[in-house]
matplotlib code that plots the C-alpha trace (Angstrom):
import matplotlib.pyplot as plt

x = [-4.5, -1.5, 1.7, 2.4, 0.1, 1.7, 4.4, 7.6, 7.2, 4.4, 6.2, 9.3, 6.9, 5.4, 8.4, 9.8, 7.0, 6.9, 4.4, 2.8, 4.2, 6.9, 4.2, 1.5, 3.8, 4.6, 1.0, 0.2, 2.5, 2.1, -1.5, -1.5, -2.7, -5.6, -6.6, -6.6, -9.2, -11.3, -10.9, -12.4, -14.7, -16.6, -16.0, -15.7, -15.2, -16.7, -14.1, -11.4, -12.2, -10.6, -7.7, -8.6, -6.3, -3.2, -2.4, -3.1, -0.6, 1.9, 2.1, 5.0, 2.3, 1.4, 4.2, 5.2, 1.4, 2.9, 5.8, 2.5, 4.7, 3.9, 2.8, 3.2, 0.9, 2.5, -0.1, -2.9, -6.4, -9.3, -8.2, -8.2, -5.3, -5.3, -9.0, -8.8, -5.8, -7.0, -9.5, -7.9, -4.3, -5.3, -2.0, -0.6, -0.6, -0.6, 0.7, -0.8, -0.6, -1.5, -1.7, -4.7, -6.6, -9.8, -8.8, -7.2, -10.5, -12.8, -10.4, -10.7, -14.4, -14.6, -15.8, -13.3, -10.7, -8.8, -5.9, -5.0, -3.9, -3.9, -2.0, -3.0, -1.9, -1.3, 1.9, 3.1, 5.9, 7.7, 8.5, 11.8, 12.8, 9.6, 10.7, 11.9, 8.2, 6.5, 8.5, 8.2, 3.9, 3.5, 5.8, 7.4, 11.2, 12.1, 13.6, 10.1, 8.5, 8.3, 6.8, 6.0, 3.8, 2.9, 0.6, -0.3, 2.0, 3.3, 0.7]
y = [-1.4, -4.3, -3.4, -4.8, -1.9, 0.8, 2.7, 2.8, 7.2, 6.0, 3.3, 6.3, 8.7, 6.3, 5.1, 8.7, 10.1, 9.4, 7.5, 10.1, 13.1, 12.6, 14.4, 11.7, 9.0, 10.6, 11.2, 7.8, 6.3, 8.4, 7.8, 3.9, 3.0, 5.2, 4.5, 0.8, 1.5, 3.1, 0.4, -2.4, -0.6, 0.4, -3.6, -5.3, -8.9, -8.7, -7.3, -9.9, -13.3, -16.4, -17.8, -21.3, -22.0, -21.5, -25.2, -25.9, -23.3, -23.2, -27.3, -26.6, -25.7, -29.1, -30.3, -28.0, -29.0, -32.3, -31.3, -29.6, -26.0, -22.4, -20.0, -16.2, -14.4, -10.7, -8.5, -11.0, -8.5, -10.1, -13.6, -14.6, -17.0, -18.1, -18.9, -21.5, -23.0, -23.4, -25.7, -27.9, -27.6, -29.8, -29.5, -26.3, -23.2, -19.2, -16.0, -13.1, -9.1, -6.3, -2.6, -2.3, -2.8, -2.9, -5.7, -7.5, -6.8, -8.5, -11.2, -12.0, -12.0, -14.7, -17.9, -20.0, -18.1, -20.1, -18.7, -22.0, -22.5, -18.3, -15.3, -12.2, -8.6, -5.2, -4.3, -1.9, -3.9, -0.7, 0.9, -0.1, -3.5, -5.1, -8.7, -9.0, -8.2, -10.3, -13.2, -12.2, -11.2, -14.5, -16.6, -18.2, -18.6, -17.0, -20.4, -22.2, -20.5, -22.4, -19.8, -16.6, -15.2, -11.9, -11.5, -7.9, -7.0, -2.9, -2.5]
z = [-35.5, -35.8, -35.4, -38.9, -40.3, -38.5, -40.4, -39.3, -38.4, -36.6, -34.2, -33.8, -32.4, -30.2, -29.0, -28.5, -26.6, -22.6, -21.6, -19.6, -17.9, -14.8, -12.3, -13.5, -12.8, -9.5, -8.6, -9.5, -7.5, -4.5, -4.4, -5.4, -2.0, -2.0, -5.6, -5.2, -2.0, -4.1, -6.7, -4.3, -2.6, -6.3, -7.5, -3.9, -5.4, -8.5, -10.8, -11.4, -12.3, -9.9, -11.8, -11.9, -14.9, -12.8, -12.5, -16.0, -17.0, -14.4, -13.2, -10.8, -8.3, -8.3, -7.4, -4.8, -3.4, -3.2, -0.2, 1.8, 0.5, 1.1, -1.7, -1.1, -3.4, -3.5, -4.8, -3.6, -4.0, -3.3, -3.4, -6.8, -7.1, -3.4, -3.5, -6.7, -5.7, -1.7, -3.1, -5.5, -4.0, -0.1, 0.8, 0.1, 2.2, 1.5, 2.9, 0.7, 1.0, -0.8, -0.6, -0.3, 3.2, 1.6, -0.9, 2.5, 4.5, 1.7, 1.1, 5.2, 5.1, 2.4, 3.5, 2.4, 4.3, 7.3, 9.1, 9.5, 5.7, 4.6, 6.4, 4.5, 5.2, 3.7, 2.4, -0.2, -1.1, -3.7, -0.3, 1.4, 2.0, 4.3, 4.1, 7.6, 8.6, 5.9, 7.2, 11.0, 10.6, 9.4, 11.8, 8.7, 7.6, 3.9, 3.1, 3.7, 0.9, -2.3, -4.9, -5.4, -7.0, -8.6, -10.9, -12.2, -9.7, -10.8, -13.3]

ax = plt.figure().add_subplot(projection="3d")
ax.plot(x, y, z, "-o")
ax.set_aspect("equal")
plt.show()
């Protein structure tokens, strides 16, 4: 249904309900790690689709290819922003992390994965303030990184 069909009762009650219960919330977040695990050990590599529309959309990347730059892909799964833009971005390198150890373990065993142009490494970045060790893991100064991205990050 549009919201243009919905009454206006109708978008009140919505709005005033929670969106589900506090101990869902809390469950969910406590057990993020675990579900997103099980996630990529059911789907493995075959769930998301590689984003090959990034440069099209978001041209800056280009540009930041240009100065040989550093992308840190926060939330990075199996790979499918990093793996696009390794191969049409020649220039541009990527530090990557996720929660999930599987996700990180999968995104290793790709072929197209270097160490020489990709650092990637679990991380639950809603827990504490990590940057220190993202920045220290990877042998790489904060102010060396050029963009940052998060896609579906929190969702």
């Amino acid at each position: 249904m549009l919201r243009s069909q919905i009454t206006e009762e109708e978008i009140a009650a919505l709005e005033s309900e929670p969106p589900i219960s506090d101990y869902k919330r809390n469950k969910l977040e406590q057990d993020a790690k675990k579900n997103w695990d099980l996630f990529y050990k059911r789907n493995s590599n075959h769930f998301f689709k590689d984003r090959h529309w990034l440069t099209r959309e978001f041209s800056v990347i280009l540009d930041v290819e240009e100065v040989s730059g550093i992308l840190f892909e926060v939330g990075c799964g199996v790979g499918n922003t990093i793996f696009p833009l390794l191969g049409e971005c020649k220039n541009l390198k990527f530090i990557g992390c996720d929660i999930s150890p599987v996700a990180i373990d999968i995104l290793k065993k790709n072929e197209l994965y270097s160490e020489d142009r990709i650092k990637a490494f679990v991380s639950d970045i809603t827990v504490g303030d990590n940057s220190k060790e993202i920045f220290m893991f990877n042998n790489v100064s904060p102010a060396s990184v050029h963009l940052v991205s998060l896609i579906f990050v929190l969702s």
